[in-house]
C-alpha positions, 0 to 999 in steps of 0.5 A: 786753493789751486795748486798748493797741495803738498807731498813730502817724500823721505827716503829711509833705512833704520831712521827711528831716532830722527823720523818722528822728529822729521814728520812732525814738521811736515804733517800740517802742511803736507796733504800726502808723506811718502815713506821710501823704506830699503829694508829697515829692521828698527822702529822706522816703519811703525813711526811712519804708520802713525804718522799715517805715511804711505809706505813703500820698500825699494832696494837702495843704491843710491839717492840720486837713484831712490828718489827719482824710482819714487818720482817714476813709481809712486802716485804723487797726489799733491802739485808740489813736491818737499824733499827732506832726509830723515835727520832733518826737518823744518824750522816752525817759520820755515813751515808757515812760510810754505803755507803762504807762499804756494798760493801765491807762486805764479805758475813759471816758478818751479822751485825753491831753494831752502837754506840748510843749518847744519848742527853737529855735536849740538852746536849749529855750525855757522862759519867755514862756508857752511851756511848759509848752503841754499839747497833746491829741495821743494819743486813742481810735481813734474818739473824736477828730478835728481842728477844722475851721481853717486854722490853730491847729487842736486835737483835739477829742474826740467823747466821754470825759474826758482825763488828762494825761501827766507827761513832755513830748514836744520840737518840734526843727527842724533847718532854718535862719532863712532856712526858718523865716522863710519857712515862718512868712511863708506861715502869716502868709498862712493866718492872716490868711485864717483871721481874715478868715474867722472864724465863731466855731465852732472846734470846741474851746470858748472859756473864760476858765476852762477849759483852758489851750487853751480860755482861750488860745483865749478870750483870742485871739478875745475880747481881742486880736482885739478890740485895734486893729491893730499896738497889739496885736501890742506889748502882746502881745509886751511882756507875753510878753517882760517879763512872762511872763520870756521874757528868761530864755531869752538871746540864742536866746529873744529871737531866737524871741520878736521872730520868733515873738511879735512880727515872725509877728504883726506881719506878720499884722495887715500883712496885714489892713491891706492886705486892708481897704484893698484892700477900701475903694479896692473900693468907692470 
């Protein structure tokens, strides 16, 4: 069939409990796996030979960066491209979707958006409006790229419209609070640099009625960026909390929305205090 081949590329560093799990659900409809590794020192690159990827090693910096290195850098031989992190992967109707979906695209649709379905703790997080969160993640080989951000990057398209897939793919990481609270403390770190950095060209547009992305992404940089330090991360919370139902998700969803929702965002305006008053005792 014209135009249906499939490459998945996954971006990874010391992935061995989430890789297989991942692979798994795309070695029968992907024609091409590409593994970007940046150095991993676990089982991560042997999973992925048995899986019979094509491995390839480059210094990170960040997503944005890796991704678009991979789409510059490596032969892509299938004529759609499937982009997942390690610790998530496809529902099984999710898969069977993308297999009778591609022969049917006509040729100005350029991608799709996917559903993502967070689970944390074991519990699939439903309300505090996290799901459902469409996120572009399957595309054209040739009309698509990352925005150049450190952090909540998106993919933009070059040229052509966009559909929506009906099934939702599932983000699952196995790793304990102990990681997830580190890993969340450096991206604190990443943020408060990308805030303290911010240019207003993103890549994706800033609508308030757009695309859920688009609007997301003008309520951050109209709205809550606006918002005085620490007063905006308790109204942020409250609303996702009471008002967007996230109490409906018990005793997990109210351990990931004060780490996730409150504490992650908390720590970023901790950051850009002590940054400002670093700066202020500067120039005194």
């Amino acid at each position: 069939m014209k135009d249906t081949s499939l490459t998945f590329i996954v971006l990874t560093f010391n992935e061995e409990k989430h890789l297989a799990r991942c692979l798994e659900s795309v070695k029968n409809i992907a024609s091409q796996i590409v593994v970007v590794d940046s150095g991993s020192t676990d089982k991560t690159l042997d999973i992925a030979s048995k899986f019979g990827a094509e491995i390839v090693i480059h210094p990170f910096r960040n997503q944005a960066d890796q991704f678009n290195w991979a789409l510059e850098n490596i032969e892509i031989k299938g004529d759609w491209i499937l982009r997942l992190d390690a610790d998530e992967y496809l529902t099984q109707v999710l898969q069977k979707e993308v297999q009778e979906t591609l022969p049917k695209v006509p040729w100005e649709v350029s991608g799709f958006y996917m559903k993502r379905r967070v689970y944390f703790l074991g519990r699939w997080i439903r309300y505090g409006g996290y799901y459902p969160t469409w996120i572009l993640r399957l595309f054209r080989k040739g009309r698509g790229k990352y925005e150049k951000r450190e952090m909540d990057e998106h993919i933009i398209l070059t040229e052509g419209e966009t559909r929506q897939m009906k099934h939702d793919f599932v983000d699952e990481n196995l790793h304990d609070l102990s990681w997830w609270t580190e890993k969340h403390n450096k991206f604190s770190s990443r943020e408060t640099k990308a805030r303290m950095d911010f240019s207003g060209d993103t890549g994706v547009e800033s609508d308030p009625l757009g695309s859920q992305t688009e609007r997301k992404r003008w309520w951050k940089e109209n709205v809550y960026i606006s918002l005085p330090l620490f007063l905006r991360v308790f109204l942020y919370f409250i609303y996702r909390y009471i008002f967007r139902f996230g109490f409906l998700d018990g005793k997990e969803g109210l351990i990931f929305h004060v780490l996730q929702g409150f504490w992650h965002q908390f720590l970023i305006d901790a950051k850009l205090f002590e940054i400002k008053k670093r700066q202020k005792y500067d120039k005194e």
